[in-house]
N, C-alpha and C positions, 0 to 999 in steps of 0.2 A: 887911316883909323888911329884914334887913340888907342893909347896901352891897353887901358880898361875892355873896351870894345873887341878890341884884338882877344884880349884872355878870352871874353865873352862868346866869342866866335869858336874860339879853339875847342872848348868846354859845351858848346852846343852840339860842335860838329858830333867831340866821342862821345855825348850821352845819347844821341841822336844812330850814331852809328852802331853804338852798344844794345840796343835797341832786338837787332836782329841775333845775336849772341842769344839774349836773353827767348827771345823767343824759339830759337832752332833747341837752345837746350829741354824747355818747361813746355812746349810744342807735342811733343812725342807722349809725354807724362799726364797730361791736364787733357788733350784734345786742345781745339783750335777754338771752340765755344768758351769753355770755362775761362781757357786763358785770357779770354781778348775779355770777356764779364770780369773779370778779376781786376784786369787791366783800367778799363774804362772807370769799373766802380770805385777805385783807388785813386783815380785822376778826380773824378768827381767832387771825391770826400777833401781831396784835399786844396783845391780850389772853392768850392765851399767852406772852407777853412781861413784863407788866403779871402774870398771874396768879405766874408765876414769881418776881419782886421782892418780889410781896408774900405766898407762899408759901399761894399759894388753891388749893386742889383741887378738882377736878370729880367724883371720885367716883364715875365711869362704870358702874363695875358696878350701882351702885344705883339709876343715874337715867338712865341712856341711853335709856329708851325717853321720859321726861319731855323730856327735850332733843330726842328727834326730833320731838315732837307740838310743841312750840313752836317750833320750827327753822323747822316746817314752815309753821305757820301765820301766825309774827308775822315770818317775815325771807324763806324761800327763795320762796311761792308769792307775797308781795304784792312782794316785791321784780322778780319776775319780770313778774308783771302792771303793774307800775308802769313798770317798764321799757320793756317790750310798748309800753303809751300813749304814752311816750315818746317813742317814732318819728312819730306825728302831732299830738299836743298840746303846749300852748305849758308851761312849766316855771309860769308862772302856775295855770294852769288846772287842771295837776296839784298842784297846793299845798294849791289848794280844794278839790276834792272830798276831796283827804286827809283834809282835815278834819272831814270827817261821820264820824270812825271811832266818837266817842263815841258817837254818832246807834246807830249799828247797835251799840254793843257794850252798848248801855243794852239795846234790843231783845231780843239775842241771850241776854243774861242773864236777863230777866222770863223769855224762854219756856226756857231752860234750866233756871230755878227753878219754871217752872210759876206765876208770879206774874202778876197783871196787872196792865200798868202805870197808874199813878198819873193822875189827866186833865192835871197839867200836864206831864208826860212826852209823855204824848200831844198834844200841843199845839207841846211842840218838836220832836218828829217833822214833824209836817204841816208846819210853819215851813221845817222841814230843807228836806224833799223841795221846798216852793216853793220856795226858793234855789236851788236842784239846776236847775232847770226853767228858771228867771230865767238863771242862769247858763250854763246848754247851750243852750237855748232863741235869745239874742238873740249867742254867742261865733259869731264868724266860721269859729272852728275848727271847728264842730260838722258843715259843710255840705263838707270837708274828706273825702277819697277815705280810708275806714276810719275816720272822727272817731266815727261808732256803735260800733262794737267799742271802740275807744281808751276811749271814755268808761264804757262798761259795765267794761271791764276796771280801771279805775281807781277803783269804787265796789266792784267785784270785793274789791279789796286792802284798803280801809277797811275792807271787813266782814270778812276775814281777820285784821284788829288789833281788831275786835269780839271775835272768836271767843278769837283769843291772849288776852286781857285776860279774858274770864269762864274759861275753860280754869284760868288761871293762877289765880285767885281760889280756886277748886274742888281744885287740884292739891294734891300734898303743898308743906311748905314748905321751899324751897330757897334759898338765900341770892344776891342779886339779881345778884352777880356772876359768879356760877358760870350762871345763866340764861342772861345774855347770852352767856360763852363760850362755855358749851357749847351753846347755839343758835347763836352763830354755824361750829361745828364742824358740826353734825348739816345745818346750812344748805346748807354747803360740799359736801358728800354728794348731799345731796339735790338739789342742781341742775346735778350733773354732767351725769345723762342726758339734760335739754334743749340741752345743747350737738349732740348730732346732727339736733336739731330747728331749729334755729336757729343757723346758719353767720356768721361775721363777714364782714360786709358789703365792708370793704376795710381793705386794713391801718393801723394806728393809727397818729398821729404820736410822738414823744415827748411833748411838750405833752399831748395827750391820755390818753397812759398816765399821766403824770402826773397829772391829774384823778381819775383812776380809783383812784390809788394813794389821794388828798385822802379822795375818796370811800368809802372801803375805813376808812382807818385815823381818818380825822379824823369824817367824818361816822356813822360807824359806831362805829369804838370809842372816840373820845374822847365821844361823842353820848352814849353809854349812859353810860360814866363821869361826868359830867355832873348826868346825869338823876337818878342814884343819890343823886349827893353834896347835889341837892335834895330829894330825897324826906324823905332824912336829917337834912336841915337846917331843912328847914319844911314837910316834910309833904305827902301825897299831893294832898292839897285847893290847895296853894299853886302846886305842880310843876303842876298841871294847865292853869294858866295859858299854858305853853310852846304848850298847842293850839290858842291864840286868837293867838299871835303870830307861829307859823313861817307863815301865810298870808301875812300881811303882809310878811315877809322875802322871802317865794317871789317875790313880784311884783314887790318891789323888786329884786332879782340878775335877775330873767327881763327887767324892762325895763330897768334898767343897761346890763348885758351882752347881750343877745339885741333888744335895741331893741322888747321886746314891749309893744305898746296895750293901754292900761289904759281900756273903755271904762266907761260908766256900767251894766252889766250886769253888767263885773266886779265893780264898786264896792257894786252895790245888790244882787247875788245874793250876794258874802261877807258882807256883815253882818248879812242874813237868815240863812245859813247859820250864823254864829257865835253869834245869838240864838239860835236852835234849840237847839244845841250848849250853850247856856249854860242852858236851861230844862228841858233834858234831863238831863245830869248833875246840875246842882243848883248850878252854880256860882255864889258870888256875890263879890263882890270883897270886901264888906261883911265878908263871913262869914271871909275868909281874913285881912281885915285884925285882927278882933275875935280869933280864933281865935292869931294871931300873937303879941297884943296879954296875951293869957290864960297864955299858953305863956313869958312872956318874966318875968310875976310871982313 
């Protein structure tokens, strides 16, 4: 990768990872509803904003219902779930299992196409799920009053960015930015009616609404911006990389800030977990550098 691209990547991975910071903090505060409506509605506005300068259209009439099946899948239900865990899990802990999303959206794709997967596919499944086990198994958190629900709801969400990703593969072709807007539109919708389900906690500070705003506009829609301009730039195979690094970031801001232990479970269940991740998708570093290398002649 170029310099530029390199920064790009670095700077996606910790806003991407900061992500979970932000939400384990304003989580407890706001409830899991308001946060993730705050969220969404802030991504919205400002992509709207964004769409507006740069005179992108959504199209609505044509793709509204496209936008609500991805709204629903890849932002308002795992946002909500992630959320959810967020009131008992460390911003670490939620970083990691994020990251099994490739894990399941590998899955969810072979049996949406009816294919059966490959035995080294199969291989980083198994890998996955021991990391999974390594990881809940020996975290402090896990023995934590609701850390069962918390954690199922947070593998919940990863398999929700399974689903968004083969969905999206299969869908018509819509242009990547118009996806993210108007999923974060259809988001905003759709997670209204969990507000009567889940009442904010206690009122917010400024500090914290601020967060929420970071969270909304920076992690949200500079994130996708971002992500875009990698895809663009080196390619899906190269951008994939960001899912081996927002881990790393997550634990670094969760123990920074949040004073969270990092033990040897956290350490030996994420790089289990990343191998899996890594034998599953197909990804090879090899392959991204060659492939860069090919692209550049």
């Amino acid at each position: 990768m170029e310099l530029a691209s390199v920064i790009r990547l670095l700077l996606l991975s910790a806003i991407w990872g900061s992500s979970f910071l932000f939400m384990r903090i304003a989580a407890p505060v706001l409830g899991p509803a308001m946060l993730i409506e705050l969220r969404v509605g802030f991504a919205a506005l400002f992509l709207l904003l964004v769409g507006y300068f740069l005179k992108k259209k959504l199209n609505l009439k044509q793709h509204w219902r496209h936008y609500f099946i991805l709204g629903f899948f890849n932002s308002a239900l795992p946002f909500l779930l992630l959320a959810y865990a967020a009131q008992t899990l460390s911003a670490s802990l939620l970083s990691i299992l994020n990251a099994t999303a490739p894990i399941w959206g590998a899955i969810i794709s072979a049996l949406w196409l009816r294919q059966a997967l490959p035995g080294k596919k199969v291989l980083g499944l198994v890998i996955g799920v021991v990391g999974v086990a390594i990881l809940v198994g020996f975290d402090n958190a896990s023995i934590e009053p609701g850390a069962k629900l918390a954690i199922a709801a947070s593998i919940g969400a990863a398999v929700c960015y399974g689903i968004a990703s083969s969905y999206a593969h299969s869908a018509k072709s819509v242009e990547p930015f118009a996806n993210a807007h108007g999923g974060m539109w259809a988001s905003t919708i759709l997670v209204l009616p969990a507000l009567l389900f889940f009442p904010v906690v206690e009122t917010p500070s400024s500090n914290l609404l601020l967060s929420v705003v970071f969270l909304g506009v920076v992690c949200s829609g500079v994130a996708y911006l971002l992500y875009y301009r990698l895809i663009s730039d080196v390619g899906a195979s190269s951008a994939l990389t960001v899912t081996f690094l927002i881990p790393i970031f997550g634990i670094f801001w969760g123990s920074v800030f949040l004073q969270e232990s990092i033990g040897w479970s956290t350490v030996v269940g994420t790089m289990i977990i990343l191998l899996g991740t890594a034998l599953v998708t197909g990804f090879s570093p090899r392959q991204v550098f060659a492939a860069r290398k090919s692209k550049s002649k």
